[in-house]
C-alpha positions in Angstrom: 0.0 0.0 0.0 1.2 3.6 -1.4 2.1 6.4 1.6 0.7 9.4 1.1 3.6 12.5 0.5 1.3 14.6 2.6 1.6 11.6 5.6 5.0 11.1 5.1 5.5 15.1 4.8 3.8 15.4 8.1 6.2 12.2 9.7 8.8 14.5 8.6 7.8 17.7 10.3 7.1 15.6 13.2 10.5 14.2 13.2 12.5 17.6 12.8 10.4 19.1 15.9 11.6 16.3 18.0 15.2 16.3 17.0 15.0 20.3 17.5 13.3 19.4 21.2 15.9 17.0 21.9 19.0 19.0 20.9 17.6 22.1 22.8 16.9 20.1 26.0 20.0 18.2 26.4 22.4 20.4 24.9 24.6 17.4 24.4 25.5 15.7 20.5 26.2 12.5 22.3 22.6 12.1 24.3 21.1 9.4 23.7 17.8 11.2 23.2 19.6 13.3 20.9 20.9 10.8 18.7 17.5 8.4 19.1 15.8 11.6 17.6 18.8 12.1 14.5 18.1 8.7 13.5 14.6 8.9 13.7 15.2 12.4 11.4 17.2 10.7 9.0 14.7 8.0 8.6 11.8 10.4 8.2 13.2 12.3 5.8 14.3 9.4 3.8 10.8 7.8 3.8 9.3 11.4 2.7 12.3 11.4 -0.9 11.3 7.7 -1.3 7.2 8.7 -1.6 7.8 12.1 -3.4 9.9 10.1 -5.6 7.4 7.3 -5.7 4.4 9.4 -6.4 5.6 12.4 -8.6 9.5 11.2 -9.6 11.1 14.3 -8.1 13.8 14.0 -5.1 14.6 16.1 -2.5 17.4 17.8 -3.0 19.3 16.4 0.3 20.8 13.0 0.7 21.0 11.1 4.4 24.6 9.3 4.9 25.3 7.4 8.1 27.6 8.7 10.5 31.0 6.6 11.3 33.3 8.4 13.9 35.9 6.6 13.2 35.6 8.1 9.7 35.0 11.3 10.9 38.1 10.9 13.4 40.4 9.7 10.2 39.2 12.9 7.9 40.7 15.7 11.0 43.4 13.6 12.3 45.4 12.0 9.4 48.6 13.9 9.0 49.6 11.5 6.2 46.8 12.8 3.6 48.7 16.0 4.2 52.1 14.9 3.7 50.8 13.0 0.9 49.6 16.3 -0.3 52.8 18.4 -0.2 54.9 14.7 -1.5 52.4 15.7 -4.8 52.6 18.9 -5.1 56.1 18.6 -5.3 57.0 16.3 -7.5 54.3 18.6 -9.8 56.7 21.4 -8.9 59.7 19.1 -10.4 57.9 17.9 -13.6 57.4 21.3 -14.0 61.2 22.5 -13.9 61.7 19.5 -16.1 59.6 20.5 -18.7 61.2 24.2 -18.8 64.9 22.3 -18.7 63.5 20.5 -21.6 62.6 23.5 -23.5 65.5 25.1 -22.9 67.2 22.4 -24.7 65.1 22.8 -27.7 65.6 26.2 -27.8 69.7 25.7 -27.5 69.5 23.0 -30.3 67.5 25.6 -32.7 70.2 28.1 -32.1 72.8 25.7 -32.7 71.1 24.6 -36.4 72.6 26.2 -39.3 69.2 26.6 -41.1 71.3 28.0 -44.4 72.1 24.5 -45.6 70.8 22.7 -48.0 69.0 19.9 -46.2 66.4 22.6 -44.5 66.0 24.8 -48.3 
């Protein structure tokens, strides 16, 4: 049986002002009530795209992903993606100098070709 978008609209509107009641009363990201009512958001608002979708083929223009810490933990803490980073940027920086070397040798061989023989008439 087809939900209704005005139902699932209405779940999500339901959802938001309890996630917006939770956050405001517990002041914490990590309360449990907090993060009982972020689930409970994200699965709202995915039932609500689903039936829009369903119904009229539009989607919202948001998309839910789940939350890993330790993801979140590896995106702020991982010195090696920096390194990695400047490691890249200069070995750019050396291709670069190699290409100019490289021109400068074309240009030293084109001054160095007598163009007044007979081969290049």
């Amino acid at each position: 049986m087809a939900i209704d978008p005005r139902a699932a609209f209405d779940g999500l509107i339901g959802a938001l002002e309890a996630f917006h009641q939770a956050a405001t009363s517990a002041q914490d990201p990590e309360a449990e009530s907090v993060l009982e009512a972020s689930d409970a958001l994200a699965e709202a608002y995915t039932l609500y795209d689903d039936v829009m979708f369903t119904q009229y083929e539009i989607e919202a223009p948001l998309d839910v992903y789940p939350l890993d810490e330790d993801d979140l933990e590896d995106d702020f803490d991982d010195e090696d993606d920096v390194d990695d980073l400047d490691d890249d940027l200069e070995d750019l920086d050396e291709d670069f100098d190699d290409d100019l070397d490289d021109e400068d040798d074309i240009d030293e061989d084109l001054d160095e070709t007598d163009f007044d023989t007979p081969e290049y008439q």
